[in-house]
MMTF fields as JSON, N, C-alpha, C and O atoms, coordinates in Angstrom:
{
  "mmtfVersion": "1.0.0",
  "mmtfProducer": "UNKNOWN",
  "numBonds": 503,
  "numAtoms": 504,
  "numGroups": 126,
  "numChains": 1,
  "numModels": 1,
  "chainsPerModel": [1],
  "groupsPerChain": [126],
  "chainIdList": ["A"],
  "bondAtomList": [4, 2, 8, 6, 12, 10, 16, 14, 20, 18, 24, 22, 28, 26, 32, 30, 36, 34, 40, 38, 44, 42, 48, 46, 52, 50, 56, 54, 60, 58, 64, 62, 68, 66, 72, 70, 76, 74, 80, 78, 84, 82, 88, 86, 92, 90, 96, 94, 100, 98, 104, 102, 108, 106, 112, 110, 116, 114, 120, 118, 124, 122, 128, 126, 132, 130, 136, 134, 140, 138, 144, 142, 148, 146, 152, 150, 156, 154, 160, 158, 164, 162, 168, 166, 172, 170, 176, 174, 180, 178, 184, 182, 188, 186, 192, 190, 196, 194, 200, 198, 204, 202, 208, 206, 212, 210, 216, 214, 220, 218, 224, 222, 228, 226, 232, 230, 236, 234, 240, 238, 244, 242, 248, 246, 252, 250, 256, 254, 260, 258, 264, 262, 268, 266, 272, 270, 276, 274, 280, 278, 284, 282, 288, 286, 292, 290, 296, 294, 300, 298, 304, 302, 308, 306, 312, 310, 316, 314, 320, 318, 324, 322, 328, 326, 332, 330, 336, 334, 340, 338, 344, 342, 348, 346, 352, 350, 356, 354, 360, 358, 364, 362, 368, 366, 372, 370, 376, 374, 380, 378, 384, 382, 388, 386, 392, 390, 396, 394, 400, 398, 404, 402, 408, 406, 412, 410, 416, 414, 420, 418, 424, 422, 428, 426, 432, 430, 436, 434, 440, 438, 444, 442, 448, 446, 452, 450, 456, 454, 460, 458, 464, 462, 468, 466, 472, 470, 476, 474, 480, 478, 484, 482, 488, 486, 492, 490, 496, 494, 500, 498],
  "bondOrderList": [1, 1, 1, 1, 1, 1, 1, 1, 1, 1, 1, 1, 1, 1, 1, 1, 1, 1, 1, 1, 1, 1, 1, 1, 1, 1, 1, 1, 1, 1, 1, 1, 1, 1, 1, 1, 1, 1, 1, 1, 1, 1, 1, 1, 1, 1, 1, 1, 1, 1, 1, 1, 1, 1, 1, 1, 1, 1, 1, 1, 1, 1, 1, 1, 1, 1, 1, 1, 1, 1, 1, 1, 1, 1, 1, 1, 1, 1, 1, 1, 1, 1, 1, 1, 1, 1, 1, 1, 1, 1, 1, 1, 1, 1, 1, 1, 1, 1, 1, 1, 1, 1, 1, 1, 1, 1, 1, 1, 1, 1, 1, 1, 1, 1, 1, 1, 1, 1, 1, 1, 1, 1, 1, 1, 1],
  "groupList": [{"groupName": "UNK", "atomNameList": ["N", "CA", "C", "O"], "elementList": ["N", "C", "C", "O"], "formalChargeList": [0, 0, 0, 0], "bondAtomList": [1, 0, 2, 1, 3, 2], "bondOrderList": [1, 1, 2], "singleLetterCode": "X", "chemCompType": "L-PEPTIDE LINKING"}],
  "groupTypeList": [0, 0, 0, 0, 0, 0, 0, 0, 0, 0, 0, 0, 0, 0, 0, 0, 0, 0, 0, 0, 0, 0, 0, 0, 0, 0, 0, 0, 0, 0, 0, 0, 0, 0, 0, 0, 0, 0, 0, 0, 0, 0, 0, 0, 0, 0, 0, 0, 0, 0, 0, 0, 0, 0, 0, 0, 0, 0, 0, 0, 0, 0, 0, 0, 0, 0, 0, 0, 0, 0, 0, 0, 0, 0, 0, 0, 0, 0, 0, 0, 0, 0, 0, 0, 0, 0, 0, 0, 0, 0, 0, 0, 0, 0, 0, 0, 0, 0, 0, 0, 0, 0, 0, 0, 0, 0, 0, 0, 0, 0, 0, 0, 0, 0, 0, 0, 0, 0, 0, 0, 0, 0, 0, 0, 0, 0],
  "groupIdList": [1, 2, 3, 4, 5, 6, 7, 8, 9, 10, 11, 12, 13, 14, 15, 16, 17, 18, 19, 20, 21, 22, 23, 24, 25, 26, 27, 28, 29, 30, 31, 32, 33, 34, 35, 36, 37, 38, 39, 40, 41, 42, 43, 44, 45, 46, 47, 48, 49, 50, 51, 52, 53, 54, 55, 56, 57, 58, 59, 60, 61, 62, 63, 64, 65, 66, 67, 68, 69, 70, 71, 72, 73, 74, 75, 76, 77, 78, 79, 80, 81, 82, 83, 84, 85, 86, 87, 88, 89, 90, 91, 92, 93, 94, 95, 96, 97, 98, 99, 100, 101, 102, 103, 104, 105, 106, 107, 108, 109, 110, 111, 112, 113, 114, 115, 116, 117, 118, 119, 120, 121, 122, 123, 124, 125, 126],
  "secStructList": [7, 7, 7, 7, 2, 2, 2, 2, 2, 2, 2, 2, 2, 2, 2, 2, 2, 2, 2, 2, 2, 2, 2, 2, 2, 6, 6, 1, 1, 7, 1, 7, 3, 3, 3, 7, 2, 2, 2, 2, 6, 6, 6, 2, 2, 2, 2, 2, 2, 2, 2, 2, 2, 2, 2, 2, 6, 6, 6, 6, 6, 7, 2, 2, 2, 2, 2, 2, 2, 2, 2, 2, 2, 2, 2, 2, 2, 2, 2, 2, 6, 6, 7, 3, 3, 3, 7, 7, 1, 2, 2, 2, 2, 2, 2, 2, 6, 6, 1, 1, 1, 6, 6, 1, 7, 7, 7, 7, 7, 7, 2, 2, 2, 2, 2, 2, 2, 2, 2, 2, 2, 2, 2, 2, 2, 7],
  "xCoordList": [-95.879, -95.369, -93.863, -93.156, -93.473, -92.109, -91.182, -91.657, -89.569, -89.029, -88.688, -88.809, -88.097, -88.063, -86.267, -85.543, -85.957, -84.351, -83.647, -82.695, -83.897, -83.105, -82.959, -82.052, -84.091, -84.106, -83.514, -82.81, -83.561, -82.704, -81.465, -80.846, -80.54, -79.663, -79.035, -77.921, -79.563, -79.506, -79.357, -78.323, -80.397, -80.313, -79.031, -78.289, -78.797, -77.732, -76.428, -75.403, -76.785, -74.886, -75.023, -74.003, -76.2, -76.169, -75.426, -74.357, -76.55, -76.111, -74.488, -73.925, -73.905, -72.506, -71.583, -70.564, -71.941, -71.377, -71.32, -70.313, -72.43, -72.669, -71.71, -71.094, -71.783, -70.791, -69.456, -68.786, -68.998, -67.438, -66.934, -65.854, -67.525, -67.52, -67.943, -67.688, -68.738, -69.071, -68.229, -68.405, -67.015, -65.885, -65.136, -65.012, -64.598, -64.137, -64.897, -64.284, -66.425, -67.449, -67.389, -67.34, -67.36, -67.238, -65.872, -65.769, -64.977, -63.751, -63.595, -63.142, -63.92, -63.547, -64.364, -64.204, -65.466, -66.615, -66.562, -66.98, -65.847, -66.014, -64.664, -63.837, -64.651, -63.52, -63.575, -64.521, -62.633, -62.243, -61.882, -60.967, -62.382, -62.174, -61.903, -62.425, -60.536, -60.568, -61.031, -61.592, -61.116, -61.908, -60.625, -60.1, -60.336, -59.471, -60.177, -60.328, -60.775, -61.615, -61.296, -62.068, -60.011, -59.561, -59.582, -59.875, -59.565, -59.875, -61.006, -61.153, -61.934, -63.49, -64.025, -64.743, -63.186, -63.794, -62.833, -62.864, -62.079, -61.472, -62.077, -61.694, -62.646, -63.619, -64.593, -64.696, -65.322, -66.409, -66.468, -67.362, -65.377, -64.721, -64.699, -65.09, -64.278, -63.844, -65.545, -65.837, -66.291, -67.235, -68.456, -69.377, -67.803, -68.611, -68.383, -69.173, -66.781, -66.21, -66.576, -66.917, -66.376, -67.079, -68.68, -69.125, -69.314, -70.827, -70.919, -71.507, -70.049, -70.273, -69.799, -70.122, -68.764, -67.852, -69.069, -69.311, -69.774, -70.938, -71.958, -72.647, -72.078, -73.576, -72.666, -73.033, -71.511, -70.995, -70.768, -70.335, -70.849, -70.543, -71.868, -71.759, -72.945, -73.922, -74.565, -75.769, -73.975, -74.546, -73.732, -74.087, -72.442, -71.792, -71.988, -71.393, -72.833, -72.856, -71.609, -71.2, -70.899, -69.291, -69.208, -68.776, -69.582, -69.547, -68.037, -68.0, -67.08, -65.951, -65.436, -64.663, -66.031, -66.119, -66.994, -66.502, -68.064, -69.099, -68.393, -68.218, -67.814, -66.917, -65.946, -65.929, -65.123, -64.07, -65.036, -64.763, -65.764, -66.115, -66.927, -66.649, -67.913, -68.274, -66.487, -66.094, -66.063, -64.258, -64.007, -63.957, -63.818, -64.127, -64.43, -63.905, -66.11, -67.166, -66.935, -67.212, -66.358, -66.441, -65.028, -65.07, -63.995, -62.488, -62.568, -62.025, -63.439, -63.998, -64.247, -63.532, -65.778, -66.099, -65.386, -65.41, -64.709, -63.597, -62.609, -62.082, -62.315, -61.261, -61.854, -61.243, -63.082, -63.812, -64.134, -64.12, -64.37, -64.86, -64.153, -64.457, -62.716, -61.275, -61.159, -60.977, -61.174, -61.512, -61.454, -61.179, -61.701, -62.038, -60.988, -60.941, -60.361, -59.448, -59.206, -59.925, -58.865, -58.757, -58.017, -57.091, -58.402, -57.569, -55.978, -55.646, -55.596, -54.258, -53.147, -52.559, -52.676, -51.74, -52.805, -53.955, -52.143, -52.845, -54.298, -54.96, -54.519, -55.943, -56.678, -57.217, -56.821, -57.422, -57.819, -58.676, -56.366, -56.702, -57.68, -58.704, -57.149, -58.532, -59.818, -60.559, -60.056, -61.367, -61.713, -62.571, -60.877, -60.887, -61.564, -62.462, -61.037, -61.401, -62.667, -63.137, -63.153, -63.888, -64.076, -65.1, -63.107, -63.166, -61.502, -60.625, -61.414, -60.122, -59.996, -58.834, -61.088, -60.521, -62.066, -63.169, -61.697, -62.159, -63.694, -64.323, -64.129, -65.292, -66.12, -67.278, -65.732, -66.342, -66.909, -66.393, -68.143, -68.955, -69.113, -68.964, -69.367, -69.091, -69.983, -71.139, -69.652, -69.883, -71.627, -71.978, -72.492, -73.406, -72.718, -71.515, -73.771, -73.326, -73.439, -74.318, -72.689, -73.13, -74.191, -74.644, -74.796, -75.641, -75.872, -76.888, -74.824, -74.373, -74.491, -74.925, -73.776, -73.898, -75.303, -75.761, -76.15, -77.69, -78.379, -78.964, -77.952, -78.711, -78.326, -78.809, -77.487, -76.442, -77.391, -77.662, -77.697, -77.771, -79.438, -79.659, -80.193, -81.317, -81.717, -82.661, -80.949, -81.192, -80.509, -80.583, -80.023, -79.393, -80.281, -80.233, -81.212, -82.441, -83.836, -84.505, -83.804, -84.844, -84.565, -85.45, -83.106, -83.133, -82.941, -83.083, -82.718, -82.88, -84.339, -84.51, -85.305, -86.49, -87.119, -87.988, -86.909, -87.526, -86.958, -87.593],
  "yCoordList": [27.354, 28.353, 28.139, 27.843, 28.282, 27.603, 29.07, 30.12, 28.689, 29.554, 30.096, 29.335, 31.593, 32.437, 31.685, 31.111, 31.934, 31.773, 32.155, 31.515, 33.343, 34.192, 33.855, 34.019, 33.463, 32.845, 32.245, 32.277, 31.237, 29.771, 29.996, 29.07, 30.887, 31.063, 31.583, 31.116, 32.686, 33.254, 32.183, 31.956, 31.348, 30.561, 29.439, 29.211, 28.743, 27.863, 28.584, 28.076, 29.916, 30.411, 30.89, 31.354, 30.902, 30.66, 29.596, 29.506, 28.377, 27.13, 26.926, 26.758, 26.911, 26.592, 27.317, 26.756, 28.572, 29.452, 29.135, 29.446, 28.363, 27.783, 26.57, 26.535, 25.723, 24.84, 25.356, 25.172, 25.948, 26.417, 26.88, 26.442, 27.535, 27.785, 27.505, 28.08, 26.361, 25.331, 24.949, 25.076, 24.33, 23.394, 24.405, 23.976, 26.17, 27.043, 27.449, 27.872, 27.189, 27.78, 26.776, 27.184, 25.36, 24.268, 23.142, 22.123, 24.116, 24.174, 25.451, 25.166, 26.414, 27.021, 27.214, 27.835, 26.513, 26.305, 25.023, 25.081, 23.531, 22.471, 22.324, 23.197, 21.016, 20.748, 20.532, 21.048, 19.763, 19.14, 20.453, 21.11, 20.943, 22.034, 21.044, 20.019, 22.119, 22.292, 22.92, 23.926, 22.905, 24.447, 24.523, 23.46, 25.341, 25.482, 25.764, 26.973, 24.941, 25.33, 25.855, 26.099, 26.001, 27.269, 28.182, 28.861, 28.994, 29.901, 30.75, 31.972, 29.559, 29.625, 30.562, 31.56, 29.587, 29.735, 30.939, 31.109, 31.631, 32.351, 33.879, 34.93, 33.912, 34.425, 34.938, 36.02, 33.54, 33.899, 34.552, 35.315, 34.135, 35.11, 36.731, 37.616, 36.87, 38.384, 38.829, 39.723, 38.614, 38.649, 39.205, 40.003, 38.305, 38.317, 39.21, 39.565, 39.855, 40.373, 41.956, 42.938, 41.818, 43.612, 43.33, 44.355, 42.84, 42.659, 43.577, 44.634, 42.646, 43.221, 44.772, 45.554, 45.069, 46.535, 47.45, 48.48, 47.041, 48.039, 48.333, 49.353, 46.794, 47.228, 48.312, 49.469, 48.159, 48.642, 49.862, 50.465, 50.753, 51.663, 52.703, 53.929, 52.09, 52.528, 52.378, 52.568, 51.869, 52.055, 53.623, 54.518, 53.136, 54.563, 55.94, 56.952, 55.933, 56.971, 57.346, 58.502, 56.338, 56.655, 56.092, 54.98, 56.848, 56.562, 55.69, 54.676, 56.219, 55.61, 54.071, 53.38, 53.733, 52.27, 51.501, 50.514, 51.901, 51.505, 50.649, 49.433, 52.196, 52.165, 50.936, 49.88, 51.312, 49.936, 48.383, 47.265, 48.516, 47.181, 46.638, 45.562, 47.387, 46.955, 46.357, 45.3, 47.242, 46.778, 45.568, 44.543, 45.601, 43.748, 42.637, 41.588, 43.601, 42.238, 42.109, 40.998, 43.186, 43.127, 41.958, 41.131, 42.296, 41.947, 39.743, 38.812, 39.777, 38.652, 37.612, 36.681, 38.205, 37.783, 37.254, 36.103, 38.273, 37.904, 36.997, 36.301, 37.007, 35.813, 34.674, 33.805, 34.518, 33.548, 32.942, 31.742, 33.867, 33.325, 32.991, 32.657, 33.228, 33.009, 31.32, 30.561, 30.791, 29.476, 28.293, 27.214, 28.381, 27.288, 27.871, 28.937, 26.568, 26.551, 25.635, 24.665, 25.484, 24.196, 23.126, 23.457, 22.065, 20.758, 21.001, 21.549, 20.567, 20.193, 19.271, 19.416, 18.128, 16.694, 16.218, 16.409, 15.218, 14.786, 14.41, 13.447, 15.351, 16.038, 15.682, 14.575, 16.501, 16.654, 14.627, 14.011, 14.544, 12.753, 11.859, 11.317, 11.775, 11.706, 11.506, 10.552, 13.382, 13.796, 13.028, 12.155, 13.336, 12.544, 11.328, 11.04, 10.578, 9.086, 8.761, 7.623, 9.704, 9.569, 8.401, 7.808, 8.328, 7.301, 6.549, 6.63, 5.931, 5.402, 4.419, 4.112, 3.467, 2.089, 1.584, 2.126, 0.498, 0.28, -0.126, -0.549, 0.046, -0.16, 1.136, 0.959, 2.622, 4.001, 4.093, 3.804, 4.566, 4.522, 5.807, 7.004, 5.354, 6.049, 7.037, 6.723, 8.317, 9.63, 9.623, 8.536, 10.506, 10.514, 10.936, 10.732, 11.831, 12.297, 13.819, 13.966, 14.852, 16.274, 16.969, 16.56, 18.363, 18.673, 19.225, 19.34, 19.442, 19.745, 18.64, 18.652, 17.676, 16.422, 15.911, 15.384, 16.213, 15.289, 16.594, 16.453, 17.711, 18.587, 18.542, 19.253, 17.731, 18.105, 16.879, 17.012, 15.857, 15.09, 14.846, 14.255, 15.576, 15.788, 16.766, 16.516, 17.836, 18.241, 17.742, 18.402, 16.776, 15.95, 14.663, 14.172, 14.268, 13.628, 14.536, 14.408, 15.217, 16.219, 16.755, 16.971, 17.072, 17.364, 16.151, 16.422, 15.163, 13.855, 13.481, 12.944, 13.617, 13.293, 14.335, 14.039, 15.436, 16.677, 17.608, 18.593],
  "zCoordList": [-162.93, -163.837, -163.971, -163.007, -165.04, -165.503, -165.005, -164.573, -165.258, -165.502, -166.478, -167.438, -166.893, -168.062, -168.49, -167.676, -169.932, -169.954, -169.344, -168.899, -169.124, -168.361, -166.12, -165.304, -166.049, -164.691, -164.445, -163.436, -165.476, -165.614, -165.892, -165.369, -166.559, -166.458, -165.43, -165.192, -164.536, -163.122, -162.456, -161.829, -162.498, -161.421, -161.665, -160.71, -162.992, -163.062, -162.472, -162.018, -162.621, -162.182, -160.934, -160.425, -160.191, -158.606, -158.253, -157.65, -158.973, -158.329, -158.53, -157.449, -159.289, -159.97, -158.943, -158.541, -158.514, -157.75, -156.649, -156.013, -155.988, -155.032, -154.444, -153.379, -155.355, -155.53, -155.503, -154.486, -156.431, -156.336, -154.766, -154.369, -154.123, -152.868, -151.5, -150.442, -151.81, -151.114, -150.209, -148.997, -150.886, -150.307, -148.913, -147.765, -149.509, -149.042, -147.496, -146.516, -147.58, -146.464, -145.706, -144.546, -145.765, -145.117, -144.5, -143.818, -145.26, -144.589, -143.253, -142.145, -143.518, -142.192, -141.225, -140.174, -141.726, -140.588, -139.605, -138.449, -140.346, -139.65, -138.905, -138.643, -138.634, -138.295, -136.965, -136.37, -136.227, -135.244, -134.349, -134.845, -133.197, -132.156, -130.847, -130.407, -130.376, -128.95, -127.846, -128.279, -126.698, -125.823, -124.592, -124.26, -124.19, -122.837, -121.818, -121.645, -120.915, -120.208, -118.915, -117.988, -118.979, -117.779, -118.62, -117.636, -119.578, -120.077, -120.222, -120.213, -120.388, -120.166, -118.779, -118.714, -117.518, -116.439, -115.615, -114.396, -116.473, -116.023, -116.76, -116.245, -117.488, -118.825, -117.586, -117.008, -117.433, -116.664, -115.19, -114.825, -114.399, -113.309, -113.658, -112.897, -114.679, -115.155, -115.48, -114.686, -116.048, -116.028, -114.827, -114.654, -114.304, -112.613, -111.776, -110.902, -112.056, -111.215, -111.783, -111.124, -113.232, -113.666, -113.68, -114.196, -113.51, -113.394, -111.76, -111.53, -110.749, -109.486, -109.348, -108.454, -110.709, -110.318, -110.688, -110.058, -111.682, -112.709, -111.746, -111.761, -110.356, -109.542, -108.757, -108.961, -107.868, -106.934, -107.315, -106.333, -108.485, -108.672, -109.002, -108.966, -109.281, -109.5, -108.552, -108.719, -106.758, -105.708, -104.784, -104.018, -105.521, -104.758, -105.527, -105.154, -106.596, -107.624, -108.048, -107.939, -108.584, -109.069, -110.819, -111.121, -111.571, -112.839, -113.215, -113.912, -112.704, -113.093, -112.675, -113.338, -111.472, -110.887, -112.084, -112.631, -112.394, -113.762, -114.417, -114.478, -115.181, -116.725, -116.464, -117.097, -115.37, -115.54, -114.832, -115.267, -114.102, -114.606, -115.764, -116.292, -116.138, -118.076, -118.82, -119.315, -118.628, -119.325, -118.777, -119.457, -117.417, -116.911, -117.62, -117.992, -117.719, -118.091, -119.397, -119.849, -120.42, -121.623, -122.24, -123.151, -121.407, -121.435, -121.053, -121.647, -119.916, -119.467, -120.764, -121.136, -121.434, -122.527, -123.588, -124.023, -123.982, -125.119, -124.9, -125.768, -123.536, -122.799, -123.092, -123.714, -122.703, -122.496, -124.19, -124.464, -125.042, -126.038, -127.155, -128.3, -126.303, -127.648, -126.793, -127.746, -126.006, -125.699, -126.544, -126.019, -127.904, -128.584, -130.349, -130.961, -130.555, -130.993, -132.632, -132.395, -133.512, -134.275, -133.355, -132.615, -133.434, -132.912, -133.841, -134.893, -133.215, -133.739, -133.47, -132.398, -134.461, -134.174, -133.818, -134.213, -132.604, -132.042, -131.931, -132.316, -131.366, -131.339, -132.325, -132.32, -133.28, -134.545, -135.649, -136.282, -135.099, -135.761, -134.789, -135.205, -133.242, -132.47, -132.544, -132.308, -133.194, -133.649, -134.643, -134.508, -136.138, -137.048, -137.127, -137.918, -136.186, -136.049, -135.24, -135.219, -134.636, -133.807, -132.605, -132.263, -132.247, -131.343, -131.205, -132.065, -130.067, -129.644, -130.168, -130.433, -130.568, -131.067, -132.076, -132.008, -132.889, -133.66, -133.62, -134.589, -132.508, -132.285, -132.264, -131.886, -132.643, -132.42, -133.663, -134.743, -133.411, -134.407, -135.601, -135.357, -136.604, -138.13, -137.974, -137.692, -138.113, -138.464, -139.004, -139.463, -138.985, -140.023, -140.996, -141.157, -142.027, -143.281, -142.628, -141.778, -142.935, -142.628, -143.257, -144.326, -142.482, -143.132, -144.68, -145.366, -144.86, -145.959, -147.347, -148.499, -146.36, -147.996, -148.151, -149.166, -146.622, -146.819, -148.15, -149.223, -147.412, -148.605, -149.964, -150.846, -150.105, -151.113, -152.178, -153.372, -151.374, -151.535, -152.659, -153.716, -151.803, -151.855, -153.071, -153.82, -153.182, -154.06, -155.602, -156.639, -155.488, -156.304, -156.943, -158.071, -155.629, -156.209, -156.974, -157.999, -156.137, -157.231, -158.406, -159.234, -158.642, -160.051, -160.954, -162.146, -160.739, -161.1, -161.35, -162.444, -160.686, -161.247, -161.841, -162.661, -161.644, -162.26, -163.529, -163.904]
}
C-alpha cells in the first residue's frame, strides 16, 4: 500500500529535518573522551562509605546517620560520573589518529554513516 501526498510530504520533511540536524546530534555525542580515573575511584569510595553510613544508621535507629550517608552515596556518584571529559590538544589528535604510528589501524565507518548509508541504497533502488 503506497503512500498518500500528504504522507509523502510529512515524511520528506522528516527526512530533510533529519539530516539538517544530524551533523549537530553527532557532534555532541562523539568524539574523542578522557576519564580521570582517580576521580572515578574516589566516586566509588564515597559511595561505599554512604552505603555503609545508610546500613549503620538503620542499625542504630538514627534516621539522621541515613540521610547523610544517601548524601554520601548520592555526592559519590556524581563525583564519579563527572569523570569523563572531551579530550583535549594533545589528547584528542591521539584519539584522532587512532594510534601512535603509522601502522594503527583505520577506523570503521560509524553507526551513523553505515545507516546513512543504507538507506541511501534503498532509496536508490526503490
Amino acid at each position: 500500500m503506497g503512500l498518500s501526498e500528504h504522507e509523502q510530504r510529512l515524511l520528506d520533511e522528516m527526512e530533510r529535518n533529519l539530516y539538517k540536524h544530524e551533523a549537530d546530534i553527532v557532534n555532541t555525542t562523539s568524539g574523542p573522551r578522557t576519564v580521570d580515573y582517580t576521580k572515578v575511584a574516589v566516586g566509588v569510595l564515597g559511595i561505599v562509605a554512604g552505603l555503609v553510613l545508610v546500613v549503620v544508621g538503620v542499625l542504630m535507629k538514627l534516621a539522621i546517620i541515613g540521610v547523610v550517608g544517601f548524601g554520601i552515596a548520592v555526592a559519590g556518584a556524581l563525583w564519579a560520573l563527572s569523570a569523563s571529559k572531551p579530550a583535549t590538544g594533545d589528547e584528542a589528535d591521539r584519539a584522532r589518529a587512532g594510534g601512535d604510528g603509522p601502522a594503527a589501524k583505520q577506523q570503521s565507518p560509524s553507526l551513523m554513516d553505515r545507516l546513512a548509508e543504507e538507506w541511501d541504497d534503498r532509496n536508490q533502488r526503490g
